[in-house]
C-alpha positions as CSV (number, residue, x, y, z in Angstrom):
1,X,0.0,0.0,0.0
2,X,1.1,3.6,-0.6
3,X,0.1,7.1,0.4
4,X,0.0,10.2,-2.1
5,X,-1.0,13.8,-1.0
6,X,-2.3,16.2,-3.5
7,X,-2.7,19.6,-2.8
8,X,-5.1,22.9,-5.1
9,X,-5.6,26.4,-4.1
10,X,-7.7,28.9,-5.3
11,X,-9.8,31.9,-5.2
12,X,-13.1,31.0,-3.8
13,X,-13.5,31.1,-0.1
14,X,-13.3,27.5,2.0
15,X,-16.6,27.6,2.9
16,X,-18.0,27.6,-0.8
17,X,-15.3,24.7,-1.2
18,X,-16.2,22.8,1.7
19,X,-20.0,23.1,0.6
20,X,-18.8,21.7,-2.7
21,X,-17.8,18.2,-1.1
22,X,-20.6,18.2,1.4
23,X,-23.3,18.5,-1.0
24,X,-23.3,15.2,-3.1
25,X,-25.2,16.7,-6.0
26,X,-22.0,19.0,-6.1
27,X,-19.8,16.5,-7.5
28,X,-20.3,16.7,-11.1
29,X,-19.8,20.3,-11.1
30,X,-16.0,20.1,-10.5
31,X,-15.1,16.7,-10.5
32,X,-15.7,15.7,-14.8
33,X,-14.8,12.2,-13.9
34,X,-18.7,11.5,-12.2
35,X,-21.6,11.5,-13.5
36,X,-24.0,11.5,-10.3
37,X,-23.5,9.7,-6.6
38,X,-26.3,7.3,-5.6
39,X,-27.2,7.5,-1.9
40,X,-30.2,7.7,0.8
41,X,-28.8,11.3,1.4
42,X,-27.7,14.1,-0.6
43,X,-25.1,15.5,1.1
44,X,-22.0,13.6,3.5
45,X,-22.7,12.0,6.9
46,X,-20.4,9.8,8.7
47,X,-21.7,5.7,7.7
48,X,-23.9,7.1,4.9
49,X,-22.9,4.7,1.9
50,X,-23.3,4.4,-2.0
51,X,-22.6,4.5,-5.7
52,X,-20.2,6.8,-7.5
53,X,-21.2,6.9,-11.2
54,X,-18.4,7.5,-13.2
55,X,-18.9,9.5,-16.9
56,X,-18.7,5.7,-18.4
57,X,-21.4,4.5,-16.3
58,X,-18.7,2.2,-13.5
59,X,-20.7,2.7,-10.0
60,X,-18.1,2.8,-7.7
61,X,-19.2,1.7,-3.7
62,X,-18.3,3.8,-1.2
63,X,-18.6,4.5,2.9
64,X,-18.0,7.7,4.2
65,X,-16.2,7.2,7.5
66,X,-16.0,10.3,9.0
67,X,-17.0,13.9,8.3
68,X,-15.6,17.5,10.7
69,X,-17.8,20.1,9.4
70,X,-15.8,22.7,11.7
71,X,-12.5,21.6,10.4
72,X,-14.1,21.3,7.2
73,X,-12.5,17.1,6.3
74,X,-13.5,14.2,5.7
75,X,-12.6,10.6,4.6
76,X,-14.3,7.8,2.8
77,X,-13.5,4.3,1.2
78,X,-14.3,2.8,-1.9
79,X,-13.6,0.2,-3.9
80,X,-13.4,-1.2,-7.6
81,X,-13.3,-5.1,-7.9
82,X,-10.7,-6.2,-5.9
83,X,-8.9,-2.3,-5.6
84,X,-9.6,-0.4,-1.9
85,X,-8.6,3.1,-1.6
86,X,-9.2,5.1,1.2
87,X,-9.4,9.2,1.1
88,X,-9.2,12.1,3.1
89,X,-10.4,15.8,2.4
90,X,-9.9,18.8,4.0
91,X,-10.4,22.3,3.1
92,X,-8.5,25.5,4.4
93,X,-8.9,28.9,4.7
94,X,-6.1,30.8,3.4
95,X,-5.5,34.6,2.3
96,X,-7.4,35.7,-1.0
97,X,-9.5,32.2,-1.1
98,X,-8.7,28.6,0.3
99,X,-6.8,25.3,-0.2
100,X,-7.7,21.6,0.0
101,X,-5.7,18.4,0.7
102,X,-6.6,15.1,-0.5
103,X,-4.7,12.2,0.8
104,X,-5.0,8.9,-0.8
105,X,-3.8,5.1,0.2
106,X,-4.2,2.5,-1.9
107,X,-1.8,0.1,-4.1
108,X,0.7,2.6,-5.7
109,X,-0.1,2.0,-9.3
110,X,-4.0,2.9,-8.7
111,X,-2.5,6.0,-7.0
112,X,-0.1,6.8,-9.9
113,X,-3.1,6.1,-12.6
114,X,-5.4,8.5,-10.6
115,X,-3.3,10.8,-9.7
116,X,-3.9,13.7,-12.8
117,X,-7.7,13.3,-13.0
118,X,-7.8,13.7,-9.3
119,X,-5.8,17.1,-9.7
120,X,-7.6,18.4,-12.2
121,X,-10.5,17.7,-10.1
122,X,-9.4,19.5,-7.0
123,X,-8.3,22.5,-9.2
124,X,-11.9,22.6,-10.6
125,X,-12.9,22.6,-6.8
126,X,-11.5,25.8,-5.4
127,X,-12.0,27.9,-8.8
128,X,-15.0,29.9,-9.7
């Protein structure tokens, strides 16, 4: 297993980010990978479970494990066949806009593969 941070910042404020992961109908809008996410609820909860859509119509399972709506993070597993990966968010505040985190563990080549679609994605997320 390996670990692999990646880091954005940009000009919208952390709050507006941090809205952008908590609201799962959000998704689409900055990540171009997923299509929709299937769940009971429409925005994160710690335990709250479901399907990732991808743009090629994969459904991905996940489980959200935990969510810190003051310190704006959260983390979540999912898994493709045999391939876990676990993930953490957090958004921060920073002058002129904010900043988010997103640390990854999984096998190293998954991490490698995902790597620049899940940058592009995080760069989508703190721009306008």
């Amino acid at each position: 297993m390996a670990t692999l941070t990646l880091h954005a910042a940009g000009p919208i404020d952390a709050d507006t980010a941090w809205r952008r992961y908590a609201r799962l109908d959000e998704w689409a809008s900055w990540a171009p990978h997923i299509r929709r996410v299937h769940a009971r609820r429409r925005s994160l909860a710690p335990g709250l479970t479901g399907r990732v859509e991808s743009v090629t119509g994969l459904k991905v399972p996940f489980r959200v494990d935990a969510v810190d709506d003051v310190r704006r993070a959260w983390s979540w597993r999912v898994r493709v066949g045999p391939v876990r990966l676990r993930l953490h968010h957090q958004v921060h505040a920073r002058d002129g806009g904010c900043s988010t985190d997103l640390t990854l563990n999984g096998p190293g080549l998954v991490l490698a593969a995902y790597a620049p679609l899940a940058r592009f994605a995080l760069r989508r997320l703190v721009r306008r």
